[in-house]
DSSP file (Angstrom, degrees, kcal/mol; ACC not computed):
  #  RESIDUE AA STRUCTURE BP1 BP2  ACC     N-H-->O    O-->H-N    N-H-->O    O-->H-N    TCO  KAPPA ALPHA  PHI   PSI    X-CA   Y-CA   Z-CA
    1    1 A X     >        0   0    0      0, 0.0     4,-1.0     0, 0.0     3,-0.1   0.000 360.0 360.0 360.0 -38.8  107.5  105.7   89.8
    2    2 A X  T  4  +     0   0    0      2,-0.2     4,-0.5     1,-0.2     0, 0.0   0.713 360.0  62.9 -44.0 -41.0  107.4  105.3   86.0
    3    3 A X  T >> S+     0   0    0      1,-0.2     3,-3.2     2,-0.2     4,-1.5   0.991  98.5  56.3 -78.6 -41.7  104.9  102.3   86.1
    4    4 A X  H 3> S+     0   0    0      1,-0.3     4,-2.9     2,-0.2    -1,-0.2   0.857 109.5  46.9 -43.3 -44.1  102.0  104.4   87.7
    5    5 A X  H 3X S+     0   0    0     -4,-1.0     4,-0.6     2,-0.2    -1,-0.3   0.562 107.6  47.7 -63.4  -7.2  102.4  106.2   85.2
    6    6 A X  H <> S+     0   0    0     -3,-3.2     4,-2.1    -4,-0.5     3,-0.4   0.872 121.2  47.4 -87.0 -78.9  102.5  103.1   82.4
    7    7 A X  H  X S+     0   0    0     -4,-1.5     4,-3.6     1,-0.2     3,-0.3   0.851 103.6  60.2 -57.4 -43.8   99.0  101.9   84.5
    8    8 A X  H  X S+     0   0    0     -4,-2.9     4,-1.8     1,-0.3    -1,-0.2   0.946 114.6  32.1 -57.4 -54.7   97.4  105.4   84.5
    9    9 A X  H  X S+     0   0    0     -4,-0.6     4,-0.7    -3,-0.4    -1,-0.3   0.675 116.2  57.5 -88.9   1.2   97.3  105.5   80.6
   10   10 A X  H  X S+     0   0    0     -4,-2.1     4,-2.5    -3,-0.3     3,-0.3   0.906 113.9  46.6 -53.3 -57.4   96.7  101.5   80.3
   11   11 A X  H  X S+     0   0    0     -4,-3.6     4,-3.5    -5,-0.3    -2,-0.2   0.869 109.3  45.0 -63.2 -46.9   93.8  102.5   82.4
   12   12 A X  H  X S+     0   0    0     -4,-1.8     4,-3.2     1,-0.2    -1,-0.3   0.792 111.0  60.1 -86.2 -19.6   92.5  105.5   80.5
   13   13 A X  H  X S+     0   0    0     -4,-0.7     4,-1.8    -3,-0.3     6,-0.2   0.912 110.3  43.7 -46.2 -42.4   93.0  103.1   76.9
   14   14 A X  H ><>S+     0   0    0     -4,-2.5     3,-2.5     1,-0.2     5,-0.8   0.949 112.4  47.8 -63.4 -63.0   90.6  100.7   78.4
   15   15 A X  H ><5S+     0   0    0     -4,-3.5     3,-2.8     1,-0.2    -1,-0.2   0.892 109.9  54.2 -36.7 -49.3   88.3  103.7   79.5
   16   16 A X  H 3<5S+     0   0    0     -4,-3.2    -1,-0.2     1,-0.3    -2,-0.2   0.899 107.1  61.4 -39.8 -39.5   88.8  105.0   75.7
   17   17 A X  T <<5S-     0   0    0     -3,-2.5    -1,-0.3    -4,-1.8    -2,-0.2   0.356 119.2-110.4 -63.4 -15.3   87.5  101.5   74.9
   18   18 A X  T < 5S+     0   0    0     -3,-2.8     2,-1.1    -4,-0.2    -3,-0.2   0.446  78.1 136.8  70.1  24.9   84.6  101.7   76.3
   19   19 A X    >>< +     0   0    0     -5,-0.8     4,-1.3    -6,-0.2     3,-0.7  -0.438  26.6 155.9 -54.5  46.0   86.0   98.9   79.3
   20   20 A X  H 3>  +     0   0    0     -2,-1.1     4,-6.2     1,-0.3    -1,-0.2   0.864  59.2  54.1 -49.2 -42.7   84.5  100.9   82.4
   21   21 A X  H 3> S+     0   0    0      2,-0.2     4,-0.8     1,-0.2    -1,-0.3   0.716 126.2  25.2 -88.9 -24.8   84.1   98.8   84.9
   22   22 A X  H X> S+     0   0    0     -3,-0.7     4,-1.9     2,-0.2     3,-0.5   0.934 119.3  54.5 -96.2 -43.1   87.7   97.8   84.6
   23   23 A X  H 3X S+     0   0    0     -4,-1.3     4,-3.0     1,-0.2    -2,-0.2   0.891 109.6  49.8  -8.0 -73.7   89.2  100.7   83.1
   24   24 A X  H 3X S+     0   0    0     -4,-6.2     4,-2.0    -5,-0.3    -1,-0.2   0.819 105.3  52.9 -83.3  -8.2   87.9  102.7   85.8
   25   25 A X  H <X S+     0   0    0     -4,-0.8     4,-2.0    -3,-0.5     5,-0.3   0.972 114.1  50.7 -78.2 -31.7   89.0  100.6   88.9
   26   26 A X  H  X S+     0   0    0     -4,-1.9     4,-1.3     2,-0.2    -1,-0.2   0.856 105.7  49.9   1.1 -77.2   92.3  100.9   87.3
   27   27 A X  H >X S+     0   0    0     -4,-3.0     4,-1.2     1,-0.2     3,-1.0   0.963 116.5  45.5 -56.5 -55.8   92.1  104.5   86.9
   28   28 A X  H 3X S+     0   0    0     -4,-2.0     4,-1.1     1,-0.3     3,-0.3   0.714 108.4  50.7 -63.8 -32.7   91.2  104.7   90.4
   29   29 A X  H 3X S+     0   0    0     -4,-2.0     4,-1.2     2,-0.2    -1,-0.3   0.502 109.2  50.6 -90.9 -21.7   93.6  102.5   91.9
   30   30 A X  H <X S+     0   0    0     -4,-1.3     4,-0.7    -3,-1.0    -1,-0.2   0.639 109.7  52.2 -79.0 -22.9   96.7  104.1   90.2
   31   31 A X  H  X S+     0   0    0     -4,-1.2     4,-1.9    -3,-0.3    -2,-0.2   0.664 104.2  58.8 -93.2 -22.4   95.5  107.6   91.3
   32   32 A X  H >X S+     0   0    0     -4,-1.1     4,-2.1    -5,-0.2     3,-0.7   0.956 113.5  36.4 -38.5 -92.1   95.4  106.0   94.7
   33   33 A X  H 3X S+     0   0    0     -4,-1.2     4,-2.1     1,-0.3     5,-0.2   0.740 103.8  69.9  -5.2 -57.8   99.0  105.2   94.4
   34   34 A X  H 3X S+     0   0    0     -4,-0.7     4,-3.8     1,-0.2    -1,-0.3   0.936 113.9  27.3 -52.2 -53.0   99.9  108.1   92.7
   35   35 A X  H << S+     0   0    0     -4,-1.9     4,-0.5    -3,-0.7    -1,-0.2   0.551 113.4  61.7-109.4  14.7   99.2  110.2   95.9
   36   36 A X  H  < S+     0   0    0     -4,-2.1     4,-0.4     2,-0.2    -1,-0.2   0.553 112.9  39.9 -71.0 -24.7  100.0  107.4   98.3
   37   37 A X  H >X S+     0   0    0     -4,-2.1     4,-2.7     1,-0.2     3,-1.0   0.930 115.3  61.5 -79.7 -49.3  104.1  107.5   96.4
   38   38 A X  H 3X S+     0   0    0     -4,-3.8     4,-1.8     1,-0.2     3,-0.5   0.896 108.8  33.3 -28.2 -63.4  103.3  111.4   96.7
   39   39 A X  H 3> S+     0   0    0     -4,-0.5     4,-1.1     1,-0.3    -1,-0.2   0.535 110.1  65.7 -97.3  -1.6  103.0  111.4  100.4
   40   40 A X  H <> S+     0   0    0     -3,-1.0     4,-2.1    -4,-0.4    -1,-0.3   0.831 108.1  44.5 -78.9 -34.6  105.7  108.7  100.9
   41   41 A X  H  X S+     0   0    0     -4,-2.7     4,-0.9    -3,-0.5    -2,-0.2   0.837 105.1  52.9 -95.2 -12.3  107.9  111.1   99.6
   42   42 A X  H >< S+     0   0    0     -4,-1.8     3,-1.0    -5,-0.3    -2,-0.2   0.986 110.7  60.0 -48.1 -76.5  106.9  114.4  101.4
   43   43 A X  H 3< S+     0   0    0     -4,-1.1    -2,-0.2     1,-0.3    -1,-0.1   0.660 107.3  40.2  45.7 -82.9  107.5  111.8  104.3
   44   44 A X  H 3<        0   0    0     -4,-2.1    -1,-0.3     1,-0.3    -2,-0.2   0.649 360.0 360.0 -57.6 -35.4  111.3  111.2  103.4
   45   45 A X    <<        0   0    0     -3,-1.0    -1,-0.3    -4,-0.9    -2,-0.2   0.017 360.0 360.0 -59.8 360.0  112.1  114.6  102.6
């Protein structure tokens, strides 16, 4: 769980950076995750 959170602020450094176009698939693709791990664990529960 820890590294989504390590990619989500890698992601928003790039954005800072003026990176968008990689920065934001980043961003997007970690917040994906975020509430794909979310719903895995609703799931288990």
């Amino acid at each position: 769980m820890v590294w989504i959170y390590a990619l989500l602020s890698l992601s928003l450094l790039l954005l800072a950076y003026q990176n968008w176009s990689f920065g934001g698939t980043l961003f997007i693709l970690s917040v994906v995750m975020l509430i794909l791990a979310r719903q895995k664990k609703k799931k288990e529960e």
